[in-house]
One Martini backbone bead per residue (centre of mass of N, CA, C, O) as a GRO file, in nm:
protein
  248
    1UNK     BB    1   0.061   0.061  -0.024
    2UNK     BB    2   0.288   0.254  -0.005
    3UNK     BB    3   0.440   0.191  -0.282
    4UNK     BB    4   0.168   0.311  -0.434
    5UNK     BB    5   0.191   0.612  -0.323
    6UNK     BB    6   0.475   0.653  -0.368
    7UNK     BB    7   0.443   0.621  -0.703
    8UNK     BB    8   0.177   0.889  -0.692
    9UNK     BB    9   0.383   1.077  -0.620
   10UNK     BB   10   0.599   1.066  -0.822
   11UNK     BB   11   0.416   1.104  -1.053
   12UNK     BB   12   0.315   1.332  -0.982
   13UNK     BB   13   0.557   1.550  -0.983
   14UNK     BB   14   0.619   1.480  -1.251
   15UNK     BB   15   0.354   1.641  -1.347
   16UNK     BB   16   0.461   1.882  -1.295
   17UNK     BB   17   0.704   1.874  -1.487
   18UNK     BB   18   0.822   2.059  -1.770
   19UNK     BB   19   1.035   1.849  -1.864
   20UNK     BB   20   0.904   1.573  -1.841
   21UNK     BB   21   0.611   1.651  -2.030
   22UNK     BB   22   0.804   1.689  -2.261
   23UNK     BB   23   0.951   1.439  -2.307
   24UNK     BB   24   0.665   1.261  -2.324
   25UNK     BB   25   0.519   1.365  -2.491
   26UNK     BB   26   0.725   1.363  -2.764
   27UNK     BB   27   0.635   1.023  -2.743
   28UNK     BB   28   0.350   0.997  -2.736
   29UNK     BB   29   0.244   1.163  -3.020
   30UNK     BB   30   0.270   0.908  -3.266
   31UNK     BB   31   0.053   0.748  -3.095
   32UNK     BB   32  -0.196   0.884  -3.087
   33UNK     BB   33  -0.224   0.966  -3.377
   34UNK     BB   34  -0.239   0.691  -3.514
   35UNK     BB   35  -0.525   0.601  -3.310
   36UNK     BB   36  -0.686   0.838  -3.396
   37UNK     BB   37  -0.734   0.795  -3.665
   38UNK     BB   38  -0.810   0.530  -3.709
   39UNK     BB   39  -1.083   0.537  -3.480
   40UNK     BB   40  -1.226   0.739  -3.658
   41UNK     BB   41  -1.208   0.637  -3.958
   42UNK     BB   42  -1.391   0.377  -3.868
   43UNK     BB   43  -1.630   0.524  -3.714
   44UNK     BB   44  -1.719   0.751  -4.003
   45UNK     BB   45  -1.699   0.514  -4.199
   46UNK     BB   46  -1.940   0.334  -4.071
   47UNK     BB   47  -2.163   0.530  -4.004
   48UNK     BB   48  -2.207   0.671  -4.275
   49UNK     BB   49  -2.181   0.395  -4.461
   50UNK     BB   50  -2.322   0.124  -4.308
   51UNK     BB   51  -2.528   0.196  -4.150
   52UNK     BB   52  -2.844   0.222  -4.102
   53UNK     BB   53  -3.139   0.311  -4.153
   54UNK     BB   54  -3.328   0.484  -4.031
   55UNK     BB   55  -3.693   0.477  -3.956
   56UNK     BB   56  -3.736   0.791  -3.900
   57UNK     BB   57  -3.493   0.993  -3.974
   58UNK     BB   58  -3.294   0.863  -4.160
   59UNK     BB   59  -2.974   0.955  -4.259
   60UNK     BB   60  -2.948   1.192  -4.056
   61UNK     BB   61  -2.844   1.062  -3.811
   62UNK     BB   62  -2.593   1.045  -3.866
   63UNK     BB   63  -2.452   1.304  -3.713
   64UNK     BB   64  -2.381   1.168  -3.467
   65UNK     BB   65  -2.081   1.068  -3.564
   66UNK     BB   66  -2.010   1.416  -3.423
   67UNK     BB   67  -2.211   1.489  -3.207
   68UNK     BB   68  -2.139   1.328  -2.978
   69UNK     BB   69  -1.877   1.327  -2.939
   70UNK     BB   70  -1.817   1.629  -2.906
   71UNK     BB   71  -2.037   1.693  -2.680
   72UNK     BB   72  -1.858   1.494  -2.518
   73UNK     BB   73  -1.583   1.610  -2.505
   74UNK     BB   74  -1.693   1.922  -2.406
   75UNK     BB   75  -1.757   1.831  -2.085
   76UNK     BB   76  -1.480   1.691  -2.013
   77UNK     BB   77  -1.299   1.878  -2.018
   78UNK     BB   78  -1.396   2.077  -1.801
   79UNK     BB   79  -1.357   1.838  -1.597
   80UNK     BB   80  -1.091   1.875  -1.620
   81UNK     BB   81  -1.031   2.183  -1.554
   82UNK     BB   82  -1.134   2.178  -1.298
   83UNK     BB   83  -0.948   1.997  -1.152
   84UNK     BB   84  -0.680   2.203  -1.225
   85UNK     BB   85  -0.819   2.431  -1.077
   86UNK     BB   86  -0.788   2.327  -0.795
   87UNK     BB   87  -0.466   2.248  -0.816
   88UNK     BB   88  -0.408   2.515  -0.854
   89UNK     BB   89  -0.535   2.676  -0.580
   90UNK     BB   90  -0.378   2.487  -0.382
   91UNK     BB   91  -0.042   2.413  -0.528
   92UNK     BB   92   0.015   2.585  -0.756
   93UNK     BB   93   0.050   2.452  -1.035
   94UNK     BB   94   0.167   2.517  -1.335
   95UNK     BB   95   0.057   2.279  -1.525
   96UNK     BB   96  -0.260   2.358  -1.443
   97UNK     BB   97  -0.254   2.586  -1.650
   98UNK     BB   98  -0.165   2.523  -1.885
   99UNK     BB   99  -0.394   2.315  -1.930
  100UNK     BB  100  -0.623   2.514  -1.962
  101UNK     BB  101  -0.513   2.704  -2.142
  102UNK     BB  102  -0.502   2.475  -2.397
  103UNK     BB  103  -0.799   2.345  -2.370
  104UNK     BB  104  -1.002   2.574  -2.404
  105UNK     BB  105  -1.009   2.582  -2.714
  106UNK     BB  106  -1.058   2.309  -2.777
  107UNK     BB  107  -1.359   2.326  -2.617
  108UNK     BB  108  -1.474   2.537  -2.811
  109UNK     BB  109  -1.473   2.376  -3.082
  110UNK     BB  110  -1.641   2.137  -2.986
  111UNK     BB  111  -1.891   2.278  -2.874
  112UNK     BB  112  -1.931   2.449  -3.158
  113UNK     BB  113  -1.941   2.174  -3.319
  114UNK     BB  114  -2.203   2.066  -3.140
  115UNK     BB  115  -2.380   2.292  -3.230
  116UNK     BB  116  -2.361   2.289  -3.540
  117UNK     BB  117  -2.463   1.949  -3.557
  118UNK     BB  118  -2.739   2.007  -3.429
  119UNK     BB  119  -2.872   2.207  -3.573
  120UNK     BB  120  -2.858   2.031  -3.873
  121UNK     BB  121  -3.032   1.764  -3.709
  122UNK     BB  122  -3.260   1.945  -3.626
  123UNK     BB  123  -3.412   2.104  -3.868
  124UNK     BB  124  -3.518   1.809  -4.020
  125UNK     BB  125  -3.643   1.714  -3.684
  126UNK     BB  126  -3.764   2.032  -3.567
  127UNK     BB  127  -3.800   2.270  -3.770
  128UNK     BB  128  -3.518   2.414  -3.648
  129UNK     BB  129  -3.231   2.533  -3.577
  130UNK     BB  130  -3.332   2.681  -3.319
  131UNK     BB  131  -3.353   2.613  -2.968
  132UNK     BB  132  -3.444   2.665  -2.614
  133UNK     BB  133  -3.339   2.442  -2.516
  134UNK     BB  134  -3.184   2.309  -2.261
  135UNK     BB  135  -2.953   2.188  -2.349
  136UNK     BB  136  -2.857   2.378  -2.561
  137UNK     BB  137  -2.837   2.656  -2.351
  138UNK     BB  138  -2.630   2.468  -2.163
  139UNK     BB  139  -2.403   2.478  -2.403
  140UNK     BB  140  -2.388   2.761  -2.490
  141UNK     BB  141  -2.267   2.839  -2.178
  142UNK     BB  142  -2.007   2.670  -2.240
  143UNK     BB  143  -1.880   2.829  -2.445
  144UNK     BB  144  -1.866   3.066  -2.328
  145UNK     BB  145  -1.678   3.022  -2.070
  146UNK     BB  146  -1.459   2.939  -2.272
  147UNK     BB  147  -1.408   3.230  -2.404
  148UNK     BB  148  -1.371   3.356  -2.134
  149UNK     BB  149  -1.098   3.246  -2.053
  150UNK     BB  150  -0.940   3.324  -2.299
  151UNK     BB  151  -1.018   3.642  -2.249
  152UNK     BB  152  -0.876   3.640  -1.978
  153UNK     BB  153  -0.573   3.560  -2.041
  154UNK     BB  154  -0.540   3.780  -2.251
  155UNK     BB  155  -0.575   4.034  -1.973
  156UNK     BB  156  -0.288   3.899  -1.906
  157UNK     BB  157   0.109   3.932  -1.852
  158UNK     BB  158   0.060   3.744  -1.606
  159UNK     BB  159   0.080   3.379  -1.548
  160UNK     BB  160  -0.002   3.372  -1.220
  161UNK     BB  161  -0.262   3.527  -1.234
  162UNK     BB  162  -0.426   3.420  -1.458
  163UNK     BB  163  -0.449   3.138  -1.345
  164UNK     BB  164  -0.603   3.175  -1.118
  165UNK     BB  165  -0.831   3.330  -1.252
  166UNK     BB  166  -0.892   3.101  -1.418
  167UNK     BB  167  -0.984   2.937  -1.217
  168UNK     BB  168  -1.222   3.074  -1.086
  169UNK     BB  169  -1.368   3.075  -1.369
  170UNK     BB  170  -1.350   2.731  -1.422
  171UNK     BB  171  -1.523   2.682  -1.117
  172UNK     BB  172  -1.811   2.873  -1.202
  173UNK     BB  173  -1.878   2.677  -1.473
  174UNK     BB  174  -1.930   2.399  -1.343
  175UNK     BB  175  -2.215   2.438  -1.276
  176UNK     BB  176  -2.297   2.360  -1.602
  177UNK     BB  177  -2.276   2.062  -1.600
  178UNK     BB  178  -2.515   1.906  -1.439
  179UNK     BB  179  -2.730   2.043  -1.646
  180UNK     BB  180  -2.633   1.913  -1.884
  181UNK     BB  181  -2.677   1.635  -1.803
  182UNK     BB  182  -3.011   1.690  -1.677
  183UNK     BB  183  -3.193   1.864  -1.848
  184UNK     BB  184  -3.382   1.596  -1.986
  185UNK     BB  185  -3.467   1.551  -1.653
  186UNK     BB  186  -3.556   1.837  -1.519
  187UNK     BB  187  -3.690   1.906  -1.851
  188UNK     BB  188  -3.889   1.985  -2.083
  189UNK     BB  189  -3.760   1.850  -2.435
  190UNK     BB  190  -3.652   1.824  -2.747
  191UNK     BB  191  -3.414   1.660  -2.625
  192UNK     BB  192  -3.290   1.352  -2.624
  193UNK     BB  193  -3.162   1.117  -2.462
  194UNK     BB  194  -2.974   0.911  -2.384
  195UNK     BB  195  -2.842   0.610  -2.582
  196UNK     BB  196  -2.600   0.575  -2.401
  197UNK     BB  197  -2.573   0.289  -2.135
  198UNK     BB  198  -2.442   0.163  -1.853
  199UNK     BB  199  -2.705   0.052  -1.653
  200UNK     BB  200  -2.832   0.030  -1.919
  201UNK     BB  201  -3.031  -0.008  -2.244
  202UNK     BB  202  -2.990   0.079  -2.505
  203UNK     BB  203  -3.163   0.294  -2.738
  204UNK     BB  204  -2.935   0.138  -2.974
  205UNK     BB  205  -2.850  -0.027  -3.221
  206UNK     BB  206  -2.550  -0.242  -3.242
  207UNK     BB  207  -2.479  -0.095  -3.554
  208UNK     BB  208  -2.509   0.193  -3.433
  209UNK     BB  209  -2.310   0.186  -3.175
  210UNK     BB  210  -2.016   0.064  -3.256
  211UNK     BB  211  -1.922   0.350  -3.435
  212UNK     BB  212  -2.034   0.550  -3.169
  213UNK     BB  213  -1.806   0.468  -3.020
  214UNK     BB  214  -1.528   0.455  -3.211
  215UNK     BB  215  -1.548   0.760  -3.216
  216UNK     BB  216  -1.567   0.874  -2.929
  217UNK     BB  217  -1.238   0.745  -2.883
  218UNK     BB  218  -1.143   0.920  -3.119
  219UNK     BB  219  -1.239   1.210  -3.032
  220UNK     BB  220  -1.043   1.183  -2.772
  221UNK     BB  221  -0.778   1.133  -2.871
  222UNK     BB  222  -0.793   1.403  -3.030
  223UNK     BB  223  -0.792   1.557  -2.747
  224UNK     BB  224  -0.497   1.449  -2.670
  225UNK     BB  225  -0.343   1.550  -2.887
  226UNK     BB  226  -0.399   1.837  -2.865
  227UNK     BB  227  -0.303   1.879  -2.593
  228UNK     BB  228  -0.014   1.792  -2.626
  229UNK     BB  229   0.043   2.022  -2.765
  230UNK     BB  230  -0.022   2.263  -2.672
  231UNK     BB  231   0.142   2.172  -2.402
  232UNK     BB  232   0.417   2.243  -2.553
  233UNK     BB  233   0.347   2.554  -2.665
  234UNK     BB  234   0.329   2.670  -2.360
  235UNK     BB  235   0.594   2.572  -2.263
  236UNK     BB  236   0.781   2.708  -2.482
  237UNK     BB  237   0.707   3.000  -2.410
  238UNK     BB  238   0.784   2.987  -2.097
  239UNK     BB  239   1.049   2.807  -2.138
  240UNK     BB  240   1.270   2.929  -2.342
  241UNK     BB  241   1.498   3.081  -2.107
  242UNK     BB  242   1.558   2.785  -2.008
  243UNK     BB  243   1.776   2.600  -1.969
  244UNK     BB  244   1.640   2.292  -2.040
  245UNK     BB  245   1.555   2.402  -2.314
  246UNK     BB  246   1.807   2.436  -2.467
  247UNK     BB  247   1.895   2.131  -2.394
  248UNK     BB  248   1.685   1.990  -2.586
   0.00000   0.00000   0.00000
């Protein structure tokens, strides 16, 4: 039990460590794109061109595999955002800023990415391009926090004070975080529930499933590909006139 403690303390503290971090990523990088690739090009392309015709919807509802793993992955990063907001705010982790920092941008695109394939598939499925529906406007929230952050960096010339900034209002976003989970539970909306469940069965065929699996962690690969580089590019950027980045 100690031996396993003091293994994730040793672990902890090597991530906190820039010129580790840099070292690992560096080796980490060409295996990560390798397998997101893969995973998503079978994933959207068995969706697309393979999977069976819906029969209420039609084909438009193809873009589930591109909307539902965005939807994923854009709620996921704030949830990690979170994480290191509070490591942040606690021990002061110069590498839990980096990670905000580099994530936000990201999650930004992602979300907007769900924004707009939910559109594109309410249009022909609920007669409008948009409605206030609660799912659909508390991920619009999630956007705003998302640019919120990216400007609110922006306008710090210090890294320590951003950090921080940003640490705090990284927290009070995280609050829109369970009403995205729950909006389709707590009101009436036109937004369907969950079709894949861990706890119950998916009320999704098998045919349809299995490749909007496949995508969404294709989809999460390469929100850790573009993380790890994000994070290699703020890490040069603060570190750039430190000795062992010279010496890299």
């Amino acid at each position: 039990m100690n031996k396993t403690f003091n293994n994730l303390k040793t672990f902890y503290h090597k991530l906190g460590s820039s010129p580790w971090f840099y070292k690992i990523s560096g080796i980490t990088i060409p295996y990560v794109a390798l397998f997101s690739f893969l995973f998503l090009s079978i994933g959207i392309v068995w969706g697309v061109f393979f999977s069976p015709t819906d029969f209420k919807q039609g084909d438009v509802y193809r873009i589930i595999y591109m909307h539902v793993p965005a939807a994923s992955v854009s709620q996921a990063i704030y949830y990690t955002m979170t994480v290191a907001a509070v490591v942040s705010m606690i021990w002061r982790m110069k590498m839990a800023g980096i990670f905000i920092k580099s994530m936000a941008p990201i999650g930004a695109s992602f979300t907007f990415l769900a924004l707009i394939s939910g559109s594109i598939w309410g249009q022909p499925t609920w007669g409008t391009w948009w409605i206030w529906d609660a799912r659909l406007t508390s991920t619009l929230v999630l956007f705003i926090f998302y640019i919120a952050i990216i400007s609110l960096y922006s306008s710090f010339s210090e890294k320590k004070s951003a950090d921080q900034a940003v640490s705090i209002l990284t927290l009070v976003g995280a609050v829109n975080l369970p009403i995205i989970k729950k909006s389709v539970d707590w009101w009436n909306t036109l937004h369907q529930p969950a079709s894949i469940k861990f706890t119950q069965s998916s009320s999704i065929s098998p045919e349809m499933l299995y490749p909007l699996i496949i995508s969404i962690f294709g989809f999460y690969l390469v929100v850790l590909l573009s993380g790890l580089m994000a994070m290699r590019a703020e890490i040069a950027k603060r570190e750039i006139n430190k000795e062992w980045f010279k010496n890299y």
